[in-house]
C-alpha positions, 0 to 999 in steps of 0.5 A: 364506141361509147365512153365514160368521159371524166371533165376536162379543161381547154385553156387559150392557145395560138399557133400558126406557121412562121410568117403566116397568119396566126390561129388561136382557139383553145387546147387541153387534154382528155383522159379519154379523148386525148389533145384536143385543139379548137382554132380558127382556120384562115380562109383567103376571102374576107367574108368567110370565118372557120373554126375547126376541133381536131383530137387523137380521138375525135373527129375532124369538125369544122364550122363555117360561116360565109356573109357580111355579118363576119366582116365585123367578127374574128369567129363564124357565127349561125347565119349563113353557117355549114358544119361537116364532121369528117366528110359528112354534112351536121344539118342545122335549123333554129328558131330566130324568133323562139321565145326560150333558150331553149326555143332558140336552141340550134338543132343538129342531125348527124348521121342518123343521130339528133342534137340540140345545143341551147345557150344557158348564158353567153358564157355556157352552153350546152349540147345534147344528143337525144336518146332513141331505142338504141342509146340513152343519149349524152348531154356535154356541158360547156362553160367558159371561166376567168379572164386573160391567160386565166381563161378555162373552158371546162367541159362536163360530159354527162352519160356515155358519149361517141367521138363525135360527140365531144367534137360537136360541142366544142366546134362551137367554142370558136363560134359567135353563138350569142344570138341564142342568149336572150339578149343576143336574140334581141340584137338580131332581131333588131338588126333584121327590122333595121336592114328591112327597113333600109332596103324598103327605104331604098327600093 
């Protein structure tokens, strides 16, 4: 069902069974949508990072991303990534080398439906889910604020959204999404050149 959604605020929140390994993420409550929670999700493998957003009224979404590159981050990042929201497979493709935020922008297809999440900067990002014939479409605002136990994510819903909606763009609250900011795309591409390089250098 399409809803009206009013802003709404997530603050930090860790959790976790006694004697086990600790989850933080995010935690807030809709009008619409009810809790919401956003954390990490252990995994017994090293190289793996997950990140998961449960609710009263959203679906399960869980992103995950397996390789070296989180060996050195506490949160999954784009590469190597697979995202399911309930039991259904959210196909992802970007452009590494686009020269725009939104050229770089990660495009999502979800059952039937299309999205596009660009970063505005490495503090806000935003999702959108084109229109079609049938629906106008949504565009949910992300932006993260203050600093410590002050810190907020505020979220911005714009037009009439689904349950699925809402939990693809705050899946990503718990990612590393910094290679789609300019600067961040800069540091990837860098980092590819480098690891080329060394592996020509060493063959």
């Amino acid at each position: 069902m399409h809803v009206q959604s009013t802003p709404f605020e997530l603050s930090p929140w860790q959790g976790g069974d006694k004697g086990g390994l600790r989850r933080t993420g995010w935690q807030g409550r809709s009008p619409e949508w009810g809790e919401i929670t956003v954390a990490s999700l252990p995994h017994p493998h090293d190289n793996v990072r997950a990140t998961e957003v449960t609710g009263g009224q959203i679906p399960r979404a869980v992103f995950q991303s397996r390789g070296i590159q989180v060996l050195v981050t506490e949160r999954p990042t784009l590469n190597g990534a697979t995202l399911r929201v309930g039991d259904a497979v959210v196909y992802l493709k970007r452009n590494r080398w686009g020269a725009t935020h939104r050229g770089r922008a990660l495009r999502m297809t979800y059952g039937g439906d299309r999205y596009r999440l660009w970063a505005v900067n490495r503090r806000e990002y935003v999702v959108m889910r084109k229109a079609d014939n049938e629906d106008r479409g949504v565009t949910v605002k992300v932006k993260q604020s203050g600093i410590g136990k002050w810190k907020r994510v505020q979220v911005t819903v714009v037009g009439r959204a689904l349950g699925a909606d809402i939990a693809l763009a705050l899946v990503f609250t718990g990612v590393d999404c910094s290679m789609l900011t300019r600067r961040g795309a800069l540091r990837a591409g860098l980092s590819r050149v480098f690891h080329v390089a060394a592996d020509s250098a060493m063959g």
